[in-house]
C-alpha positions in Angstrom: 0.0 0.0 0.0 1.1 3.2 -0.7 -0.4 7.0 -0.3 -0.3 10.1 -3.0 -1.8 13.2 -3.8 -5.0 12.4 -5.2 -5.1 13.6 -9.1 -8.1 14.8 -11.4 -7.6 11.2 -13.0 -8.2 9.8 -9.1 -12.3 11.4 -9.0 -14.1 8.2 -10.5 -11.9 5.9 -8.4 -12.9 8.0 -5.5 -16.6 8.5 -6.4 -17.1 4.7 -6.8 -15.7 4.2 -2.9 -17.6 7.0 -1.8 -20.8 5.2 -3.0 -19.8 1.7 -2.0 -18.6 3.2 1.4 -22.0 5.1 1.9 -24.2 2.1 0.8 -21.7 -0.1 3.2 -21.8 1.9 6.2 -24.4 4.2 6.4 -27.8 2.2 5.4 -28.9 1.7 8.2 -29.5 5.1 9.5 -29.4 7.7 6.3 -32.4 7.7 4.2 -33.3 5.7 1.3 -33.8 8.5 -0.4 -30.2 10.3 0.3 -28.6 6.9 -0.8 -30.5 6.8 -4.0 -29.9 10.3 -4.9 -25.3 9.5 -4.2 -24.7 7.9 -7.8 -20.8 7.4 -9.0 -22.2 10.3 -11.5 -22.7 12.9 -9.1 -20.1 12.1 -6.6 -17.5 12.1 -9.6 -18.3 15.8 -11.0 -18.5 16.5 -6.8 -15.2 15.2 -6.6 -13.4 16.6 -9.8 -14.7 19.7 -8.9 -12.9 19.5 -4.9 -9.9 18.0 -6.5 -9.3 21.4 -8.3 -9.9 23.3 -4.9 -6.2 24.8 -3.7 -7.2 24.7 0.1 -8.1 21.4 0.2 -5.6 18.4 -0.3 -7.2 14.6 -1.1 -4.6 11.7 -0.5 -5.6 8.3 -1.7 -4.1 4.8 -0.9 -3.1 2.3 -3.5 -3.2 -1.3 -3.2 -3.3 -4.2 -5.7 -2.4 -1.2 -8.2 -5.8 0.6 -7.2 -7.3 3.1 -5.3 -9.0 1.7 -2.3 -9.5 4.6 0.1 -9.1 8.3 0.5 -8.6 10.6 2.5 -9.8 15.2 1.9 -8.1 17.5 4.7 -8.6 21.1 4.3 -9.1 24.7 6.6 -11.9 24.1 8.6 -15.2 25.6 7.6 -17.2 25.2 10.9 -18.6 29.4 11.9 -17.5 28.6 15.0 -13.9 27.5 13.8 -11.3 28.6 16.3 -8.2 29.9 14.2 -5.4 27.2 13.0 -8.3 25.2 12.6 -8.2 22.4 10.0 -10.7 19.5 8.9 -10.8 15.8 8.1 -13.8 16.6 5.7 -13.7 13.1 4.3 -11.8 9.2 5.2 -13.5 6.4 3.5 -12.2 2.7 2.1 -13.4 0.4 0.4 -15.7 -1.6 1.6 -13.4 -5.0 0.5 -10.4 -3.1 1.8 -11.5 -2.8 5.1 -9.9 -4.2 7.9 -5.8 -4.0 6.4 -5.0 -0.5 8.3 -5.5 1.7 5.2 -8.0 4.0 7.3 -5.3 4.1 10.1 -2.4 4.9 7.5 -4.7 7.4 6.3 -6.4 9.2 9.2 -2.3 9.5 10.2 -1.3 11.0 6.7 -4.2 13.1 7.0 -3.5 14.7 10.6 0.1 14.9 9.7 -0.6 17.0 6.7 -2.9 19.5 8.9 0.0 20.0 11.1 2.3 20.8 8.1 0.2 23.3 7.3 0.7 25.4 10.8 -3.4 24.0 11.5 -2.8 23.0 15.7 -6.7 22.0 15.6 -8.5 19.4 14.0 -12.3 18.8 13.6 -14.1 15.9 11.9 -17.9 15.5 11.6 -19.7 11.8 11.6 -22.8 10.5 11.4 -24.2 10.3 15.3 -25.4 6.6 14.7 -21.8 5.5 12.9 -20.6 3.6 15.9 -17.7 1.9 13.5 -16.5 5.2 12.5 -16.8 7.0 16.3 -15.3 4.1 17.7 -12.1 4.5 15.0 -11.9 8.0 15.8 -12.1 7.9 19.3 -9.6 4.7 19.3 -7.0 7.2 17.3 -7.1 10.3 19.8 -10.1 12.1 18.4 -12.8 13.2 21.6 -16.5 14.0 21.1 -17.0 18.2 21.2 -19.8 19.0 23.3 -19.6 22.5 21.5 -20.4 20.8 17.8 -24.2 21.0 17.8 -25.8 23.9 15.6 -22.8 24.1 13.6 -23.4 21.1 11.1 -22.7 21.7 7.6 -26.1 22.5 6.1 -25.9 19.4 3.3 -25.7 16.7 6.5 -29.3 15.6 6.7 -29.1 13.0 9.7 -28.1 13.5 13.2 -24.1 14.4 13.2 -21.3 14.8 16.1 -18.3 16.9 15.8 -15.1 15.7 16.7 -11.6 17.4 17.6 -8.5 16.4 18.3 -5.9 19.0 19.5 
């Protein structure tokens, strides 16, 4: 396995695991109708369009000579964002790459690359009924934020807890 800079080439690849990932993870507790409307088509024009964004860097890990998970860090965009204030705005494998440590090599990667960039805060947001994903988080450092609430990104449309990690 091995982690790069995500390319414009890399938004397909990453638009497929974002769909598997969501299907995967999430359907038990985000609507029918939210899964329905995240199609490889939508998430790859989504995704070419935040690979071109300077702020924000995507990493992706390779294995078997394809991309099986990713990784977007970027300033975060929270109104209540304390200065030096980055954001793990997406981490997500696939599905049949679970398990091998690619999320822990790139949750890692991704901190790493907040703290190159002067950021000395960190912020995350997940679903509040994703126990896999809190439990990774919290297992890696990351603590609940009891000031998170009201300050969801307006697109999340179920229940969502803030994380930090300073």
């Amino acid at each position: 396995m091995r982690l790069r800079r995500a390319s414009a080439e890399d938004a397909g690849p990453i638009a497929g695991i974002a769909v598997r990932a969501w299907w995967h993870s999430h359907r038990d507790f985000v609507s029918a109708q939210a899964l329905a409307e995240r199609t490889v088509e939508a998430q790859t024009a989504r995704w070419a369009a935040r690979l071109a964004e300077p702020e924000r860097e995507v990493w992706v890990a390779v294995a078997g000579g394809r991309v099986a998970g990713y990784a977007a860090v970027g300033p975060c965009a929270d109104p209540d964002a304390a200065p030096a204030s980055g954001s793990l705005d997406a981490l997500y494998v696939d599905p049949p790459a679970q398990g091998a440590g690619l999320g822990t090599h790139l949750l890692q990667h991704a901190v790493a690359r907040l703290r190159a960039r002067g950021l000395r805060r960190a912020t995350l947001w997940v679903f509040e009924q994703n126990d896999q994903a809190r439990a990774f988080y919290e297992r890696h450092g990351w603590v609940l934020d009891p000031d998170g609430a009201g300050n969801e990104p307006e697109a999340w449309d179920e229940p969502a807890v803030r994380y930090r990690l300073c």
